[in-house]
N, CA, C and O atoms as a MOPAC input file, in Angstrom:
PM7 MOZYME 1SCF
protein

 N    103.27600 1    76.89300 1    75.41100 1
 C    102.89600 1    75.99300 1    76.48500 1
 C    101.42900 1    75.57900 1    76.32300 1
 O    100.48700 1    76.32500 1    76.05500 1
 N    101.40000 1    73.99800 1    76.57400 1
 C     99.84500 1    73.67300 1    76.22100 1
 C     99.29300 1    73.78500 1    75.11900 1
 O     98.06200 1    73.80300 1    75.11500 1
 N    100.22100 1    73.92800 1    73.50300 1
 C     99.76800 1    73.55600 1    72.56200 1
 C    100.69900 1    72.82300 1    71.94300 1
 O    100.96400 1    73.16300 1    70.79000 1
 N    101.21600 1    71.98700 1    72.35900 1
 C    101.82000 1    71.15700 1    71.89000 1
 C    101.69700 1    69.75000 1    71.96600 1
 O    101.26300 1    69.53300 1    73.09800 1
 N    101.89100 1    68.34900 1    71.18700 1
 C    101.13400 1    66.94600 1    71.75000 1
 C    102.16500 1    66.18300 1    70.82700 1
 O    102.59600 1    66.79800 1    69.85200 1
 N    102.53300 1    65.07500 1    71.02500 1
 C    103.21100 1    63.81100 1    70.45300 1
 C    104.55600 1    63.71000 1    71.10400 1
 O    104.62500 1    64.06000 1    72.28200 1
 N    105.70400 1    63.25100 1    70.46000 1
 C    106.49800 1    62.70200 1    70.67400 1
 C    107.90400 1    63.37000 1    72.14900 1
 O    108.71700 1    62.91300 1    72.95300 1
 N    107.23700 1    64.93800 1    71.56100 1
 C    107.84700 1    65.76600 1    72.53700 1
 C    107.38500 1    65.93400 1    73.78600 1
 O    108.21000 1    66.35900 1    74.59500 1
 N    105.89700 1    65.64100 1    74.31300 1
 C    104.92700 1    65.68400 1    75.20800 1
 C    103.71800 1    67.00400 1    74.79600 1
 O    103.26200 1    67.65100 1    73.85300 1
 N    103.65300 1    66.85800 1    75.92200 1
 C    102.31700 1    68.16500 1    76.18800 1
 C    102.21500 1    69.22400 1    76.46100 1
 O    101.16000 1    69.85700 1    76.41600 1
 N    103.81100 1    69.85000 1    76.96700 1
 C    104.53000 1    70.83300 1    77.43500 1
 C    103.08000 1    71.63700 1    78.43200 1
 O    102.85400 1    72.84700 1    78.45100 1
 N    102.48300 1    70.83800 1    78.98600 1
 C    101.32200 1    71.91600 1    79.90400 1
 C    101.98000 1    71.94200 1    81.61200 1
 O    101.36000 1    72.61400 1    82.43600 1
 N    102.83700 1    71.42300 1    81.90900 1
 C    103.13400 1    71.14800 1    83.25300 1
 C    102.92200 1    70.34400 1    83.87400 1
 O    103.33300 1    70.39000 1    85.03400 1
 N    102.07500 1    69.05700 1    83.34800 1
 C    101.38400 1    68.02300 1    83.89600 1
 C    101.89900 1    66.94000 1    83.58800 1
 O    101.76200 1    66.56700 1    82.42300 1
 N    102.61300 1    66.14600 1    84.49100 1
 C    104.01100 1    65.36300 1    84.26700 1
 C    103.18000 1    63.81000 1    83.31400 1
 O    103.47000 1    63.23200 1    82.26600 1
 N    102.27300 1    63.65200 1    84.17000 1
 C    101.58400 1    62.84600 1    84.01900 1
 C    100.95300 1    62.19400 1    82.78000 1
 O    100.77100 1    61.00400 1    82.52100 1
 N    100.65100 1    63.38200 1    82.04300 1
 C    100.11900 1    63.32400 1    80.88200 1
 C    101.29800 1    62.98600 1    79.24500 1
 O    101.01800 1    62.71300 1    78.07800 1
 N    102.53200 1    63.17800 1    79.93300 1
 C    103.70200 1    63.39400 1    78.88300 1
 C    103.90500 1    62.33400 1    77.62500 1
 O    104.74700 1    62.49100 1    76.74100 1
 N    102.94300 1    61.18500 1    77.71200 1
 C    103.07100 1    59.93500 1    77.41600 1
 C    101.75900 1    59.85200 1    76.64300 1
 O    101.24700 1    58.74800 1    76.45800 1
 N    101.04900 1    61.24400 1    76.07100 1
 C     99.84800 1    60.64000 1    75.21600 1
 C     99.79100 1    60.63100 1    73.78400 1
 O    100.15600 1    61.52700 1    73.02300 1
 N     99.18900 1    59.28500 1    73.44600 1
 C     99.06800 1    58.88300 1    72.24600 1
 C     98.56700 1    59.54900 1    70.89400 1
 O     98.10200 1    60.63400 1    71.24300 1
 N     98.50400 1    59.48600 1    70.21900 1
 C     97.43700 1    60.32100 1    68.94200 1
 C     96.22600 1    59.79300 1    69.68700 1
 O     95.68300 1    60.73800 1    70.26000 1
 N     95.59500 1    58.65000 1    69.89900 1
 C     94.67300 1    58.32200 1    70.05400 1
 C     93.74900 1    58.85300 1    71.07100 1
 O     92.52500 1    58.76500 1    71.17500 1
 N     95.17800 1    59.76500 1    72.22400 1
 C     94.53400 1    60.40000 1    73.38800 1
 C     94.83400 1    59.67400 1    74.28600 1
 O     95.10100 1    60.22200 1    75.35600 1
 N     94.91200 1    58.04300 1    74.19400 1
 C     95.60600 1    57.12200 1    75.70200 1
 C     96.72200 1    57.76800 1    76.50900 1
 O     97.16800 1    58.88000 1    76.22700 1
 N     97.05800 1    57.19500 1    77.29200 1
 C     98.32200 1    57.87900 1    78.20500 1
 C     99.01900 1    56.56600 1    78.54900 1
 O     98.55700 1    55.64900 1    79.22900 1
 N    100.30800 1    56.64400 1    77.91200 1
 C    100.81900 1    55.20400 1    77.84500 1
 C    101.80300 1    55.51900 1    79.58600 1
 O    102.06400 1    56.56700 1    80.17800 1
 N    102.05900 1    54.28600 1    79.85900 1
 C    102.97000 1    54.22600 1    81.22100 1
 C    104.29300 1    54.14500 1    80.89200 1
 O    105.20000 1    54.52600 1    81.63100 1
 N    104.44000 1    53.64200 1    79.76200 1
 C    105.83900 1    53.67400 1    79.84400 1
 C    106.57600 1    54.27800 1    77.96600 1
 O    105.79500 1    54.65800 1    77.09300 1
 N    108.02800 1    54.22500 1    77.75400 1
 C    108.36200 1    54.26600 1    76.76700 1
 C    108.25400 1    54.21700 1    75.83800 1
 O    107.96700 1    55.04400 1    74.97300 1
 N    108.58800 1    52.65400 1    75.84300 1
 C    107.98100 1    51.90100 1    74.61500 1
 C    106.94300 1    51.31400 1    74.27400 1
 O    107.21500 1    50.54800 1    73.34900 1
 N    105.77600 1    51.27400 1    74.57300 1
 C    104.16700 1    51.96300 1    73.79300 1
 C    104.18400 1    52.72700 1    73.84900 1
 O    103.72600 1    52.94600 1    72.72700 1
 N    104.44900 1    54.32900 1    74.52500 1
 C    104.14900 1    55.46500 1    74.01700 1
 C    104.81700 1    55.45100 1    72.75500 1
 O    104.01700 1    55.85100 1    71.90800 1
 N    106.04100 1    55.14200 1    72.19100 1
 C    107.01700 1    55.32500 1    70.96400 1
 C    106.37400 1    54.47600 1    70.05700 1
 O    106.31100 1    54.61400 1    68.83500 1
 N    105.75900 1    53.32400 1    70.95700 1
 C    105.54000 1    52.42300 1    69.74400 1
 C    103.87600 1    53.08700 1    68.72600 1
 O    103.55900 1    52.68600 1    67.60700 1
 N    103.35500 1    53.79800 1    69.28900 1
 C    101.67900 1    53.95700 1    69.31400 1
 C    102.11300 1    55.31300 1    68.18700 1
 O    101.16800 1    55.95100 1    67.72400 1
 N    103.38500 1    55.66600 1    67.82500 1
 C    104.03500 1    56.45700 1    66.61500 1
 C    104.85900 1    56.36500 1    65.49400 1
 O    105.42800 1    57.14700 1    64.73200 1
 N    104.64600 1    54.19800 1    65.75100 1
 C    105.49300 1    53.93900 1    65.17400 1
 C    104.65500 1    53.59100 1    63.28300 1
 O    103.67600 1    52.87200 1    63.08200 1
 N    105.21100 1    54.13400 1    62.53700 1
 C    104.75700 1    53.60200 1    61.30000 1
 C    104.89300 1    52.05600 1    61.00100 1
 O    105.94900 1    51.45000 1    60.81600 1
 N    103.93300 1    51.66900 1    60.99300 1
 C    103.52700 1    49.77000 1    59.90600 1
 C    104.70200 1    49.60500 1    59.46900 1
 O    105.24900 1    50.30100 1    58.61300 1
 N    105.18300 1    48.62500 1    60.06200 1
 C    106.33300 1    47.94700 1    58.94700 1
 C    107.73000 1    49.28000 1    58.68800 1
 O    108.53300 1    49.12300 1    57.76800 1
 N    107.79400 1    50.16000 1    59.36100 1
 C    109.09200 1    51.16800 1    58.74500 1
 C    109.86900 1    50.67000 1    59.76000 1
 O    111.02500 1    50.69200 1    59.33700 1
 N    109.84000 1    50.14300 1    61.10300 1
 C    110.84000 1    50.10200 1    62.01000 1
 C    110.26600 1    48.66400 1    62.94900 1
 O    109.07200 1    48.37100 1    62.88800 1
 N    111.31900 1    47.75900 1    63.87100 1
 C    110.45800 1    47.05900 1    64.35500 1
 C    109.98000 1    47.74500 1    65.92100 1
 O    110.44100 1    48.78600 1    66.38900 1
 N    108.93500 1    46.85600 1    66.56800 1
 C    108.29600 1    47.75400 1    67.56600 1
 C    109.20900 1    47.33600 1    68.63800 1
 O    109.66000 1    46.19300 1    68.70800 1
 N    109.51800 1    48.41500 1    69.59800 1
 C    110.70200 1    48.53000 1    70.44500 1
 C    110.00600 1    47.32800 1    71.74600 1
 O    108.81000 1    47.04800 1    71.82900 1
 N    110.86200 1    46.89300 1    72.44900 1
 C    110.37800 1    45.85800 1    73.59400 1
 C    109.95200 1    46.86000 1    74.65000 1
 O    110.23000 1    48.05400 1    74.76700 1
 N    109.29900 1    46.15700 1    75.29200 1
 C    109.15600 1    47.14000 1    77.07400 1
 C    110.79000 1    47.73200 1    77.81500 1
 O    111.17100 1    48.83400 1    78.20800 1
 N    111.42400 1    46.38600 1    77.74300 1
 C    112.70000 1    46.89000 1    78.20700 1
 C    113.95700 1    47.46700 1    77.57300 1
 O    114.21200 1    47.33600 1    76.37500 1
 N    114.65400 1    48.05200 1    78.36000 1
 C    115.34900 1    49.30700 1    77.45900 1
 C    116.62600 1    48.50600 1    77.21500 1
 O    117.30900 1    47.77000 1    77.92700 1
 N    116.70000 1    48.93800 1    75.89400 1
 C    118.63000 1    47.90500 1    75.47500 1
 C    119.52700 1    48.65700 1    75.88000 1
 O    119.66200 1    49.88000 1    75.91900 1
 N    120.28800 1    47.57800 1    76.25700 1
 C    122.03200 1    48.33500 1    76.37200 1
 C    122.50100 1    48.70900 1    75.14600 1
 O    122.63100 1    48.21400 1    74.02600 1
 N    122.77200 1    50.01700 1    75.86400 1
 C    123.58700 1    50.88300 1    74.35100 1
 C    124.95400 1    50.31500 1    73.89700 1
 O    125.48300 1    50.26500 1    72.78600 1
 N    125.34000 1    49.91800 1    75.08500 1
 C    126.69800 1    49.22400 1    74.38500 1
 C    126.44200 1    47.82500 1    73.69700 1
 O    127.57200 1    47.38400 1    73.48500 1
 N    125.60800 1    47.00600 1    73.29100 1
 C    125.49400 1    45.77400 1    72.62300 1
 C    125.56600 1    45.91900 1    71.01900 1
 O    126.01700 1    45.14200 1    70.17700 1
 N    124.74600 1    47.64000 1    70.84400 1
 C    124.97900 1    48.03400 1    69.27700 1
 C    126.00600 1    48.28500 1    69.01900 1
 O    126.07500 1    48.27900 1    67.79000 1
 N    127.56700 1    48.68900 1    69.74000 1
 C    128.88600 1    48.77400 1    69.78500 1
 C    129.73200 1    48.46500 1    70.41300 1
 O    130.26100 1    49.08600 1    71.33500 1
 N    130.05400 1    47.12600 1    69.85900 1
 C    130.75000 1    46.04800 1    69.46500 1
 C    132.39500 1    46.84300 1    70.53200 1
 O    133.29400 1    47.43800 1    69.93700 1
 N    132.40100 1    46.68900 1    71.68600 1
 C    134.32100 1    47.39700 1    71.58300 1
 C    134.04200 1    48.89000 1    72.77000 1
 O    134.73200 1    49.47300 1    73.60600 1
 N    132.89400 1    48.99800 1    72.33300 1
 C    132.55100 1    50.77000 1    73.06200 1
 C    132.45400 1    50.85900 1    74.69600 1
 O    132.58300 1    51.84800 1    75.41700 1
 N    132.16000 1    49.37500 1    75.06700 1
 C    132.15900 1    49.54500 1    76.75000 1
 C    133.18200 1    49.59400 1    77.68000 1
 O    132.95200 1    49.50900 1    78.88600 1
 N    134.22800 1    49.71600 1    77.24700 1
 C    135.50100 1    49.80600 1    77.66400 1
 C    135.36100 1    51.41900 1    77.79000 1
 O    135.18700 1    52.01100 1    78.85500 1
 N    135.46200 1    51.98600 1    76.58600 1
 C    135.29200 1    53.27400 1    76.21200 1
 C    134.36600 1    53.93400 1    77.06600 1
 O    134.75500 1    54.89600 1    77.72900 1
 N    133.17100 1    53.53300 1    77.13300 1
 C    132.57800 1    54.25400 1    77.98900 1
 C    132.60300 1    54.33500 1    79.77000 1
 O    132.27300 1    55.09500 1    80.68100 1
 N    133.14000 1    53.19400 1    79.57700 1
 C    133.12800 1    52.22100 1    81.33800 1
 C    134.56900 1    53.71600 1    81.97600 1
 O    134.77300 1    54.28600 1    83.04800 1
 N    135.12800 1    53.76200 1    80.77100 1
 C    136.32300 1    54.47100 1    81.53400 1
 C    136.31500 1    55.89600 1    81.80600 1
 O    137.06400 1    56.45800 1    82.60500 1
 N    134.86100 1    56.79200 1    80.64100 1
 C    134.28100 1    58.33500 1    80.58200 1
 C    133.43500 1    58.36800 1    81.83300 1
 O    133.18300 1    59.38200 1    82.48300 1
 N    132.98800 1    57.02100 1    82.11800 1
 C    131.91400 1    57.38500 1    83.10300 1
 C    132.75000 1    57.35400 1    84.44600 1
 O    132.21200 1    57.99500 1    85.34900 1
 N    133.94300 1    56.75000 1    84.77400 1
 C    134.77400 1    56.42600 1    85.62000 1
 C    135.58900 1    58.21700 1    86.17100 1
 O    135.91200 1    58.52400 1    87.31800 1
 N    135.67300 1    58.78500 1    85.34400 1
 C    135.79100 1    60.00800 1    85.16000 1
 C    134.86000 1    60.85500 1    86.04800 1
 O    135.08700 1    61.45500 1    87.09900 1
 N    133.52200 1    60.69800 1    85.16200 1
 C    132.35200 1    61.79100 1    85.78400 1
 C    132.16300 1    60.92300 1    87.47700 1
 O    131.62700 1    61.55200 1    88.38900 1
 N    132.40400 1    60.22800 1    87.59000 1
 C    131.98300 1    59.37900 1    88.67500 1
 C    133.22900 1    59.65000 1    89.55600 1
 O    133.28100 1    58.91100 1    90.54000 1
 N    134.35200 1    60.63100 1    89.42000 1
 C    135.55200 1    60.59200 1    90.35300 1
 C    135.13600 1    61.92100 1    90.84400 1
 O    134.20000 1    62.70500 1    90.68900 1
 N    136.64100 1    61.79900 1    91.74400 1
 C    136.44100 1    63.01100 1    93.05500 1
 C    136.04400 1    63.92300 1    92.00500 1
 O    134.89600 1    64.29800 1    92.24300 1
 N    136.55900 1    64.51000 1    90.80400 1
 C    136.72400 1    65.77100 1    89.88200 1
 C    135.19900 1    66.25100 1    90.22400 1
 O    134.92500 1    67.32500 1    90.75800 1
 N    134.45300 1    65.46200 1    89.90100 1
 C    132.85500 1    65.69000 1    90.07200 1
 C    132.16600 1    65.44500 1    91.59100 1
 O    130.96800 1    65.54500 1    91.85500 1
 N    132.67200 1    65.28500 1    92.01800 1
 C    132.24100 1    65.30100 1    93.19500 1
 C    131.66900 1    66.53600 1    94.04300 1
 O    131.28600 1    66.36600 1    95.20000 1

């Protein structure tokens, strides 16, 4: 606890801080914190807003629309 820093956080208890950069900044959100680790040119830099997981699979929202229909019934309730 409290020696740890990057992608995993800061593990010190301090919620706040979970989002800091190599540089030491404290990003607000996601994607600059991810992006501020991202290597030059190996990946492109992620947007602010978060993608739908189902757009990368083509067929899968059916599939999922119907698992979540599940966790979302009385069973779980």
């Amino acid at each position: 606890s409290g020696q740890v820093r990057g992608l995993c956080g800061t593990f010190n208890g301090d919620q706040h801080d979970e989002f800091t950069t190599p540089e030491g900044d404290v990003e607000p959100g996601v994607a600059a914190f991810a992006n501020a680790f991202r290597a030059a040119g190996a990946c492109p830099a992620l947007s602010p807003g978060l993608p739908d997981p189902c757009d990368g699979f083509p067929g899968s929202r059916e599939r999922a629309e119907a698992a979540c229909a599940v966790l979302m019934g009385p069973a779980f309730q």
